[in-house]
FIGUFI-118331 format. One record per residue (C-alpha): residue in one letter; x, y, z. Coordinates in pm, whole numbers, plus 32768, in hexadecimal, padded with zeros to 4 digits. Layout:
REM residues N
> A; X; Y; Z $
...
***
This chain:
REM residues 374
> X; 55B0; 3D3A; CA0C $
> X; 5697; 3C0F; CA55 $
> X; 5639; 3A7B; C999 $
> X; 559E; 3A2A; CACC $
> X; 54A8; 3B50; CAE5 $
> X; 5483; 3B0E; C985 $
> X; 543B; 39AA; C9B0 $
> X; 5321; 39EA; CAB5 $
> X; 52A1; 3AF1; C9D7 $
> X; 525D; 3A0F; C8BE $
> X; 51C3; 3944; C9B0 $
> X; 50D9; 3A20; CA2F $
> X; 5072; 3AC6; C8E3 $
> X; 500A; 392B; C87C $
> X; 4F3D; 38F8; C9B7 $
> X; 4ECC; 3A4D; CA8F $
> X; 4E30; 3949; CB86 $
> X; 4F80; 3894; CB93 $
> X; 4FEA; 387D; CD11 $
> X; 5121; 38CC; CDAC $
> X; 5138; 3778; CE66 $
> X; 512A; 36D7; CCD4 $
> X; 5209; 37D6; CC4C $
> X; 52F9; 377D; CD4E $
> X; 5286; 35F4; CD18 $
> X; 52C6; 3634; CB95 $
> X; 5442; 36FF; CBCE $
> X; 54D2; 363D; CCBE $
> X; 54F5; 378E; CD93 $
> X; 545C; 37CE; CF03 $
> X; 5322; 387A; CF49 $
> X; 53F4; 397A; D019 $
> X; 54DF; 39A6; CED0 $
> X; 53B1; 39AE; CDE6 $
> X; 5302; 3AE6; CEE1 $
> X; 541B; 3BBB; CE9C $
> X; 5420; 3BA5; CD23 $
> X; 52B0; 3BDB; CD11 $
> X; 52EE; 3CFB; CDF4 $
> X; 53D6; 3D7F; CCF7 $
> X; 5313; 3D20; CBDC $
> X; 5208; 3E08; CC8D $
> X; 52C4; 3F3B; CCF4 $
> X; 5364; 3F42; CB4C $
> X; 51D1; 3F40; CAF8 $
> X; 521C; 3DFA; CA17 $
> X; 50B9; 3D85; CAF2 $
> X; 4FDF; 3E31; CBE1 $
> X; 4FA8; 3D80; CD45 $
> X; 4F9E; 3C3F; CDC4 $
> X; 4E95; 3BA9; CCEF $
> X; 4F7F; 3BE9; CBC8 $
> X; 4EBC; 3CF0; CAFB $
> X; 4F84; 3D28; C9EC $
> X; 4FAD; 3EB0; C950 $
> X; 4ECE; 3EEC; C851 $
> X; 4F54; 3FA5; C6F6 $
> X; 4F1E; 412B; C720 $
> X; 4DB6; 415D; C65E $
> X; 4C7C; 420A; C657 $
> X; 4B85; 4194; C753 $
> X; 49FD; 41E7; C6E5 $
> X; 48FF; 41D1; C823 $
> X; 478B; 41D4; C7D1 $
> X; 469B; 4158; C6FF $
> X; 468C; 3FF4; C627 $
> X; 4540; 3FC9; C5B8 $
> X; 4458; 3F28; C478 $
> X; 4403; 4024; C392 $
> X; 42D7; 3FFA; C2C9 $
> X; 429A; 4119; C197 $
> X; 412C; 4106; C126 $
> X; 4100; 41E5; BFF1 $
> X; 3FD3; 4259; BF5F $
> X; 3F7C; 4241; BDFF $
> X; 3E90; 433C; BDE3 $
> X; 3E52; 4480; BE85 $
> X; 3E58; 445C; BFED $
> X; 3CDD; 446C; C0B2 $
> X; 3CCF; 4460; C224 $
> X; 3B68; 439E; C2A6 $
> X; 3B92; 4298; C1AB $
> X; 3C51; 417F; C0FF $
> X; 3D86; 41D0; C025 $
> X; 3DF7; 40E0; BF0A $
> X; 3F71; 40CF; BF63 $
> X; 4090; 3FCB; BF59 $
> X; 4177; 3F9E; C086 $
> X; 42CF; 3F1F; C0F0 $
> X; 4396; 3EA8; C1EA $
> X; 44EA; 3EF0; C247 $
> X; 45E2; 3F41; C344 $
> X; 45ED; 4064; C418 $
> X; 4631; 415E; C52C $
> X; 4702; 4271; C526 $
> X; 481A; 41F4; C5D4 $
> X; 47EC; 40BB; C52A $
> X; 47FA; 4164; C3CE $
> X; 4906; 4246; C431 $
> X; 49E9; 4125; C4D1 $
> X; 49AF; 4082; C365 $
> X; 49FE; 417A; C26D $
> X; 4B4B; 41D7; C32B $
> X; 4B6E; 4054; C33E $
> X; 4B5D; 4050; C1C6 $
> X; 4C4A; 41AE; C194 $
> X; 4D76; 40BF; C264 $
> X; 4D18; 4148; C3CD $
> X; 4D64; 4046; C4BB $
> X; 4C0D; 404F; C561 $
> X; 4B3F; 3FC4; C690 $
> X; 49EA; 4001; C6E2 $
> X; 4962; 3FE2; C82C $
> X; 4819; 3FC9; C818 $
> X; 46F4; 3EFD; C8D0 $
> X; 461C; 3E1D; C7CD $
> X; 44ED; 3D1C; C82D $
> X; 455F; 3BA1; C852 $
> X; 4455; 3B70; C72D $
> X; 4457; 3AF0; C5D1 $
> X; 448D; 3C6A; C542 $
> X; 459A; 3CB1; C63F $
> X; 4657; 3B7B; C5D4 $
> X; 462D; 3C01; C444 $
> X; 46A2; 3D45; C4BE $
> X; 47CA; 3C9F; C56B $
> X; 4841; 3BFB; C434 $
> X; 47BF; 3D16; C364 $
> X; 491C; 3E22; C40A $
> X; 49FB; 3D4B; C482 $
> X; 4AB8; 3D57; C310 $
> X; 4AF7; 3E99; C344 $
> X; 4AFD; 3ED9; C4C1 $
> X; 4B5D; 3E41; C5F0 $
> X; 4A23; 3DDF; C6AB $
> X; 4AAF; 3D4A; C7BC $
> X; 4A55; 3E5D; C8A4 $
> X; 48ED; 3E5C; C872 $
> X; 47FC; 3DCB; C95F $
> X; 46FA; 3CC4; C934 $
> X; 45CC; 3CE8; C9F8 $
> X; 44EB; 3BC7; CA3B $
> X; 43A1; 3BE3; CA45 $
> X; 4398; 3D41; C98F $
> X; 433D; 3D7E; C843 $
> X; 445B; 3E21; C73C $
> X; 43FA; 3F6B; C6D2 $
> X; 436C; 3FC7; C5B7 $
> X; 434E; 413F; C4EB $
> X; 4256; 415E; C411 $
> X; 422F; 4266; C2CE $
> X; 4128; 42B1; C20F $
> X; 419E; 433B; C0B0 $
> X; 40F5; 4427; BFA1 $
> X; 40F2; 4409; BE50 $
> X; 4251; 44A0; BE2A $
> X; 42DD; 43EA; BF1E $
> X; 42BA; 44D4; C047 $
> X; 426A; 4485; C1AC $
> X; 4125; 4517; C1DA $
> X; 40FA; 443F; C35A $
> X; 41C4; 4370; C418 $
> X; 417B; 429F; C556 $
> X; 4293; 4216; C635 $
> X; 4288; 40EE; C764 $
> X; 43B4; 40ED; C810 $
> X; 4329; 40AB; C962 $
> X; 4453; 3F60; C960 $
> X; 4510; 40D2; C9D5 $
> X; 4436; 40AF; CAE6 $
> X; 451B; 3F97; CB86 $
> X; 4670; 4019; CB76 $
> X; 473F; 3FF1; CCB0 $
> X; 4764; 40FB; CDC7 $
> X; 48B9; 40E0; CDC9 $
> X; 48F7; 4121; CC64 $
> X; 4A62; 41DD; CC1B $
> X; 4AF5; 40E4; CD45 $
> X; 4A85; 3F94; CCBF $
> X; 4B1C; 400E; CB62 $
> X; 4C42; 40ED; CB98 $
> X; 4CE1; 401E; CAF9 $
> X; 4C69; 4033; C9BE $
> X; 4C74; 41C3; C9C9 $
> X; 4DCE; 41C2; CA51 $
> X; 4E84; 4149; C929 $
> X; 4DA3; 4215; C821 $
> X; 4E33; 431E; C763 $
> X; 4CE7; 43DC; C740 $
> X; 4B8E; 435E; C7B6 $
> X; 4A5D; 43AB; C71E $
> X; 48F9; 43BA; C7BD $
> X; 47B0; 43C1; C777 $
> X; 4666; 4447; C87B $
> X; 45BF; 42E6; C863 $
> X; 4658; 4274; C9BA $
> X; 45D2; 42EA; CB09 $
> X; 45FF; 4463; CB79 $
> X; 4724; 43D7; CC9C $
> X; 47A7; 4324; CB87 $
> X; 480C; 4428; CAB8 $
> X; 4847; 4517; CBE3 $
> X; 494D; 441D; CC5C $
> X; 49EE; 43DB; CAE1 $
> X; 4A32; 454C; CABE $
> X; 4A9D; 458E; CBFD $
> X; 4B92; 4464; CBAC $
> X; 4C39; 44B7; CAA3 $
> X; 4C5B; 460F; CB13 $
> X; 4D1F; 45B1; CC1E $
> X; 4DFE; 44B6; CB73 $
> X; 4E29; 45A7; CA45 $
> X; 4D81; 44C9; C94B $
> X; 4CD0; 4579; C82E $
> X; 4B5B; 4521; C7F2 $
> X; 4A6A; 4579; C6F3 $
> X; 4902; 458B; C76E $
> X; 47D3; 457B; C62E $
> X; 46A0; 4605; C6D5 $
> X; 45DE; 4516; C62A $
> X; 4458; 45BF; C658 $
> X; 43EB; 4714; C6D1 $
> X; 4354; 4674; C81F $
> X; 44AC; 45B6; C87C $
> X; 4545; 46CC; C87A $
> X; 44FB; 46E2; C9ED $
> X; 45B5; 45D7; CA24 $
> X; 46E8; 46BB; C9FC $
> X; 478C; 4767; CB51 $
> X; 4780; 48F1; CB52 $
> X; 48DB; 48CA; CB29 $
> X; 49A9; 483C; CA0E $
> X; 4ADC; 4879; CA65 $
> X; 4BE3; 4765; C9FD $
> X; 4B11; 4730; C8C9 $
> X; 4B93; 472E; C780 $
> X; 4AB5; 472F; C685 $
> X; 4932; 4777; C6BA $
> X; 4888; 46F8; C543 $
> X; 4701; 4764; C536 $
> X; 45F5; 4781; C45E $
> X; 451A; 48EB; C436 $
> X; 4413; 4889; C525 $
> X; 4516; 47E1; C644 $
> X; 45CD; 4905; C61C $
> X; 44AA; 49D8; C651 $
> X; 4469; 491B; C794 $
> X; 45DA; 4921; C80C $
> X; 4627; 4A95; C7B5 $
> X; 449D; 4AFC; C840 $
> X; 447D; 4BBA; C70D $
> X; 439C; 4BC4; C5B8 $
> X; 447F; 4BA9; C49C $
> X; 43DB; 4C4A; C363 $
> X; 4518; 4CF2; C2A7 $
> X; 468A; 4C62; C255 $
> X; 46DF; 4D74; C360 $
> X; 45FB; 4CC2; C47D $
> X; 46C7; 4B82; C418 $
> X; 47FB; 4C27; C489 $
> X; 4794; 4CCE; C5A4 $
> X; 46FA; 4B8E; C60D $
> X; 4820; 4AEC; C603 $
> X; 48E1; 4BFC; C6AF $
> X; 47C8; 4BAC; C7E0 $
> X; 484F; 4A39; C7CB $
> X; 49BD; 4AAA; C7C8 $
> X; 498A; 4B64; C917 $
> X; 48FD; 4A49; C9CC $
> X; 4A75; 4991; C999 $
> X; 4A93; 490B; C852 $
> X; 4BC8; 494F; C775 $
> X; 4B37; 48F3; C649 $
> X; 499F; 48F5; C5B3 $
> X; 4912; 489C; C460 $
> X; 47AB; 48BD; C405 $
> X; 4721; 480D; C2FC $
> X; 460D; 48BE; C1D9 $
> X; 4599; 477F; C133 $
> X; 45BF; 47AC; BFD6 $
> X; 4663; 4925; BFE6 $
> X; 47A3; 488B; C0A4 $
> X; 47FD; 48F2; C205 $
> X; 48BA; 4A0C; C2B9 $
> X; 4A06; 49C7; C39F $
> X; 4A76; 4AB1; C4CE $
> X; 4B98; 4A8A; C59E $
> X; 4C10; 4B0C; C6DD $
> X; 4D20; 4B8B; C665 $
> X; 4C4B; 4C61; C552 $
> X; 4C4B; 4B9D; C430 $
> X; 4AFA; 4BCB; C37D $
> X; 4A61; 4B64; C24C $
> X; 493A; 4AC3; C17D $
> X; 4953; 49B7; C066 $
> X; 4858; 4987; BF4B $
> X; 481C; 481A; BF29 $
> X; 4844; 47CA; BD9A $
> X; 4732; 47AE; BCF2 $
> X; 4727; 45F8; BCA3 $
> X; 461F; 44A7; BC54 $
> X; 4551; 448E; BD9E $
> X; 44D4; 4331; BDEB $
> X; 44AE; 430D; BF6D $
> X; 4536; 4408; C060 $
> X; 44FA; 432D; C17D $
> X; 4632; 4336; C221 $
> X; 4702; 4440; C180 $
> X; 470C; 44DC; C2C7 $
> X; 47F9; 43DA; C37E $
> X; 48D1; 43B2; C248 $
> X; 4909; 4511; C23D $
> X; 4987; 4501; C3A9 $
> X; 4A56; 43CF; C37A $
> X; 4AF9; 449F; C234 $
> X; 4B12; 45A9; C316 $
> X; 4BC0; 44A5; C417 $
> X; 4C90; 441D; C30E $
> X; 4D49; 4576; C2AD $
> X; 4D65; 45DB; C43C $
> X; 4E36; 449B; C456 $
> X; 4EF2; 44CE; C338 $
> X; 4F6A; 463C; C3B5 $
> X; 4E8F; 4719; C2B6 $
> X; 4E2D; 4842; C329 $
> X; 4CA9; 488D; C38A $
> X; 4C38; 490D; C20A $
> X; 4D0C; 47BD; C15C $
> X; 4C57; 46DB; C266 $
> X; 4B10; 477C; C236 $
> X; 4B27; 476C; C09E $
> X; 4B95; 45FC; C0E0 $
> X; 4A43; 45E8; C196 $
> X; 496F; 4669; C08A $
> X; 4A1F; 4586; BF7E $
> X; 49DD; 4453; C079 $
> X; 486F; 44AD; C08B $
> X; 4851; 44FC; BF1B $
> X; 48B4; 4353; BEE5 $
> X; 47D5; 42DF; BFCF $
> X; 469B; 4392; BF51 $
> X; 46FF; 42EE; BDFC $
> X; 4684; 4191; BE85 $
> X; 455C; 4105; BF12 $
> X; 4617; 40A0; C03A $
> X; 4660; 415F; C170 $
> X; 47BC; 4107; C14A $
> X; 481D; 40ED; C004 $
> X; 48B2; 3FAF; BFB4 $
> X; 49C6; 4041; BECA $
> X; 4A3E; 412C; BFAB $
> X; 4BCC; 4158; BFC8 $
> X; 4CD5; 4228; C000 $
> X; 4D2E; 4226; BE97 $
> X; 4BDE; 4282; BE40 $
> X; 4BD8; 437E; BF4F $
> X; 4CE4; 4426; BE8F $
> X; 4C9D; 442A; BD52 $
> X; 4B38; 44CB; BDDE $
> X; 4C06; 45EC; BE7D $
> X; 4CC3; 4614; BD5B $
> X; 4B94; 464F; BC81 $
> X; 4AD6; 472A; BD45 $
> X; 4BC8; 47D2; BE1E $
> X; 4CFA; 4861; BD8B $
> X; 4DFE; 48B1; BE9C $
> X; 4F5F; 4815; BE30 $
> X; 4F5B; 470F; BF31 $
> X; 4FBF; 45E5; BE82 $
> X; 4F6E; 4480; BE9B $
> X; 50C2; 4436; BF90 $
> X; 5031; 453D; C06C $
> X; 4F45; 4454; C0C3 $
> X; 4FBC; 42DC; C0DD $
***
């Protein structure tokens, strides 16, 4: 790149609206003169098109949900047909949401695309993430309200119910992948949730199958798990739960043995790599390659699980992006999860790589050591 390409550069990255009639205005330089340096800024990839989109830093984009979560827990015993003496909360939410964040906190350079309500409780979740993850790609919708998840605890701290409105998902655009290719493009994995429209996902898979960039797909419930093509092909990572994986694999898991061979029924359908999760016995891993196994989740304080779940699969994330192989990144997982359910929050507030690591170390002995990992 020569001083003058340079110079126009350093323009453009000040103003992305700045025209080529006041570059040339500000440089002294013809319009004809300034066209061919933009053209060359353009074919190097220092920005994208004539609008002067500049390249975004390789990161992990999440696409789905970004929602209000609101934990009611009972005090008491819980009775159905009548009132419950409980406490609630408020908090932020969505899986996407929540995974974007705790990778945002482990040093991922995250985005989140996303589409929230132009309301008071989008705007909170707005300045809620954007700390931690680029937000710029997520939609506001007017007129729509912001979603909201809502979980109704036991005693212990266990969902027992859980009611979700996400019909903001309702409005996303027809043209989905097109409108924000470029915001997939210049990922270096993408990770997706089933909250967005069936075409939606159809088109995100298909996507980064064909451009070769890995995804990770959560299942997120048993019933949007028909959200999923027959094939998954291209995928990376499937991460589900005992019931979605019941529902994805068509098959009644009872033994540690149905686990696997549900997971095998996943693997045929495309994907090269499937974890299932077991709550509070761990989760099993199988790859396409033959790599099996099943982790015991440590035995630790529970306070909330809400949300152990998606920072499991951002741990998971985390040690797929620093090159561990699938039993590391799944023991990451299980040491991510194992902070968050430590905290009332769904994301917990001191999570960090450091942390992260000094969890793995505890609990998981493998002789990966902290440089491994930064």
């Amino acid at each position: 790149m020569n001083n003058l390409e340079a110079m126009v550069l350093e323009m453009v990255k000040s103003n992305q609206f700045i025209s080529e009639q006041q570059i040339s205005e500000k440089t002294g330089l013809s319009q004809a003169e300034i066209g061919t340096i933009i053209s060359s800024l353009i074919q190097s990839g220092k920005i994208i098109g004539r609008a002067f989109v500049l390249p975004e830093e390789k990161k992990v984009l999440c696409i789905g949900g970004a929602n209000i979560d609101r934990k009611i827990q009972v005090l008491d015993q819980l009775k159905f047909g009548t009132s419950n003496p409980s406490v609630s909360t408020k908090s932020k939410g969505g899986v996407a949401r929540n995974v974007a964040e705790n990778l945002g906190r482990l040093g991922i350079t995250t985005s989140l695309l996303a589409y929230i309500g132009k309301d008071t409780e989008g705007e909170w979740l707005l300045q809620e993430t954007m700390d931690y993850v680029n937000m710029n790609p997520t939609k506001i919708i007017n007129g729509k309200s912001t979603g909201t998840y809502t979980a109704v605890l036991d005693t212990e701290g266990e969902m027992t119910v859980a009611l979700a409105d996400m019909a903001i998902y309702d409005e996303v655009e027809e043209h989905f992948v097109e409108r924000n290719w470029h915001h997939l493009q210049n990922s270096e994995m993408v990770y997706l949730d089933t909250n967005f429209p069936i075409p939606v996902i159809h088109q995100v898979i298909e996507s980064c199958r064909e451009a070769d960039i890995p995804i990770c797909i959560s299942t997120v419930s048993a019933s949007k798990t028909k959200k999923l093509p027959a094939s998954l092909e291209g995928v990376t990572w499937v991460i589900a739960n005992h019931k979605e994986a019941e529902a994805l694999s068509n098959l009644e898991i009872r033994t540690e043995g149905d686990f696997f061979r549900a997971a095998e029924v996943i693997l045929r359908k495309g994907a090269e790599r499937v974890v299932i999760t077991r709550g509070n016995q761990g989760l099993i891993y199988f790859t396409k390659d033959g790599r099996a196994g099943a982790l015991v989740a440590p035995e630790t304080l529970v306070i909330d699980v809400t949300g152990a779940g998606d920072s499991l699969t951002a741990g998971i994330l985390f040690g797929h992006l620093k090159g561990l192989h699938t039993e590391d990144s799944c023991k990451l997982g299980l040491a991510c999860s194992l902070i968050t359910i430590q905290s009332n929050e769904t994301v917990n507030p001191e999570l960090n790589s450091q942390k992260l690591i000094s969890f793995y170390q505890k609990y998981f002995t493998t002789g990966v050591t902290q440089r491994g990992f930064l």
